[in-house]
N, C-alpha and C positions, 0 to 999 in steps of 0.2 A: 508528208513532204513539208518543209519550211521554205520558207522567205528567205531567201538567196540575200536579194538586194531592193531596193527600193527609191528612185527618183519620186523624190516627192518636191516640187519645185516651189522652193518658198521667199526668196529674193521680191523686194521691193519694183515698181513697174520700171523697166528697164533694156535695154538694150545694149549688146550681146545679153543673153540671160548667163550670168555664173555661179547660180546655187545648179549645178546640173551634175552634179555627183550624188551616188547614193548618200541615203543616212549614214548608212555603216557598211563598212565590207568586209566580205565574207572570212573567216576560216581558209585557207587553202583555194582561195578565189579570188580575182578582180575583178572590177567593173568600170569601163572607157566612161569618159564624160559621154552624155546625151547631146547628140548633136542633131544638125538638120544642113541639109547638102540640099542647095538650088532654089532653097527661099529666102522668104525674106524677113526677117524678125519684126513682129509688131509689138510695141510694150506692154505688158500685162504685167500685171503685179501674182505672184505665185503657183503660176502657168508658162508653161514654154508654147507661146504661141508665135505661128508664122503664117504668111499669106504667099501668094504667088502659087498657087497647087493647080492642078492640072481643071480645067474646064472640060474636058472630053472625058470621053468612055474608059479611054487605054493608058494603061501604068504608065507615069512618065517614071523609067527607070534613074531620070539622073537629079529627081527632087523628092528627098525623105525625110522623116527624121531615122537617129539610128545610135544604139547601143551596142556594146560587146559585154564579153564574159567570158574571162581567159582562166582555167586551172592550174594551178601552180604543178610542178615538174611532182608526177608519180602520185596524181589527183584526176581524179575522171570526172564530168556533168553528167546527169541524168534530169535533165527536166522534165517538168511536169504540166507548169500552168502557167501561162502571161496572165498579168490583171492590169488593165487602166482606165481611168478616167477621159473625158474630152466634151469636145465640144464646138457644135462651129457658129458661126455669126454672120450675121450679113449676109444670107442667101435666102434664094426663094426657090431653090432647086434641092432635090435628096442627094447631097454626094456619096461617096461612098469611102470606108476604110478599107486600105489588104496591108496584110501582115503579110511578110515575106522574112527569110533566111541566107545564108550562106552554103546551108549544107545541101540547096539544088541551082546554089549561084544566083538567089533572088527570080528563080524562070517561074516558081507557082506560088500560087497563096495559100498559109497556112489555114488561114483564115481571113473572111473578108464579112461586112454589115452595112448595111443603110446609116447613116444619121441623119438624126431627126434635129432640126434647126432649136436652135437657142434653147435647147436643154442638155443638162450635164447629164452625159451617157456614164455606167460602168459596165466593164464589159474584160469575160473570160474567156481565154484561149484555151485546149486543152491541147500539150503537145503530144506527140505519138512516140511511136517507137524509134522515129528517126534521130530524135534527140535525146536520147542513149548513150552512154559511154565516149562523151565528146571531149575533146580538150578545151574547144573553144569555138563559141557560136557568136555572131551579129543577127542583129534584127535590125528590120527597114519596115517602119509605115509606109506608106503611100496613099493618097486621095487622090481620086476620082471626080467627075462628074460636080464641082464646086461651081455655083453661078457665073462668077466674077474673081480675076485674078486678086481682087484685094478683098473677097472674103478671106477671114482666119481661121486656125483650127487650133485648136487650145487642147493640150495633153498635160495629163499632172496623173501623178500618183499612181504610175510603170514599176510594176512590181514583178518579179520570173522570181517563181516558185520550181522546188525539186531537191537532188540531195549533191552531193561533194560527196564522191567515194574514195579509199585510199588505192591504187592499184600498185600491183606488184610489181621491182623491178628484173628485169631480164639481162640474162647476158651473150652480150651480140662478139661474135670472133670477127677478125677483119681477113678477108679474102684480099690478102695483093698480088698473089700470084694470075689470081682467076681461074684456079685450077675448081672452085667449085667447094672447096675446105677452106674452113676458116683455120687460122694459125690461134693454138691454145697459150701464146706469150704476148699474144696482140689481144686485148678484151676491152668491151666496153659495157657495163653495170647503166641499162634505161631503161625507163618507163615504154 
């Protein structure tokens, strides 16, 4: 498998952060900026760090950070492996990370681990079968269990490993009768 894409956040300390696009993008792939939905940006220099994350036990579904990864038209994803770095500060509690998707609507964790305070974690995902033959996937972190809403959590160097396959296109008849037959004068040539 290769390296798809890569957020590796190198931007001076600052707020909003806008180094948040990969290095480079893919072949017959794209990659959304790296965002974060219901925090709140604390300045770091070469980290996408934010605060305000959940103090309790249970996913706050509506504070992430979160990427995409769209295939270009007659392109399929086949992933293989998340890798990232991180880190949190200012706590005296173990929180926790979960990895979540789109492809069961964010309801389970791909994966989830402890953090361990003021050291830089890295850390591997390996995706399954479900993330196969996709057009296009979002990933959402989430924390857990942080002491205090103005601890932070520092992510750098979000990499999703796997392949770009070419897929074949098909030819679809258009049924306007709805008699059940498509019409051989009406076609459409897709993925």
């Amino acid at each position: 498998a290769a390296q798809l894409g890569l957020y590796e956040f190198t931007q001076a300390s600052a707020c909003p952060v806008l180094a948040n696009t990969v290095t480079a993008q893919p072949t017959n792939a794209s990659f959304s900026i790296y965002t974060n939905q219901g925090g709140t940006c604390t300045p770091a220099a070469n980290v996408f760090n934010n605060n305000t994350w959940s103090t309790g036990s249970t996913v706050n579904l509506n504070n992430y950070n979160q990427f995409s990864v769209q295939a270009d038209s007659c392109f399929g994803l086949s992933l293989t492996k998340l890798t990232f770095t991180h880190k949190v500060s200012n706590v005296n509690t173990i929180p926790m990370w979960h990895l979540r998707s789109n492809v069961d609507n964010y309801s389970a964790d791909i994966a989830s681990d402890s953090i361990t305070t003021n050291i830089i974690l890295f850390d591997t995902v390996l995706l399954g079968p479900a993330f196969s033959n996709l057009n296009q996937v979002t990933f959402r972190f989430y924390i857990t269990g942080i002491s205090t809403t103005g601890a932070t959590w520092r992510n750098d160097n979000v990499g999703l490993w796997g392949f770009i396959n070419t897929l074949q296109p098909q030819t679809f008849y258009q049924d306007s009768d709805g008699d059940g037959f498509g019409n051989a004068n009406n076609t459409v040539s897709s993925c």
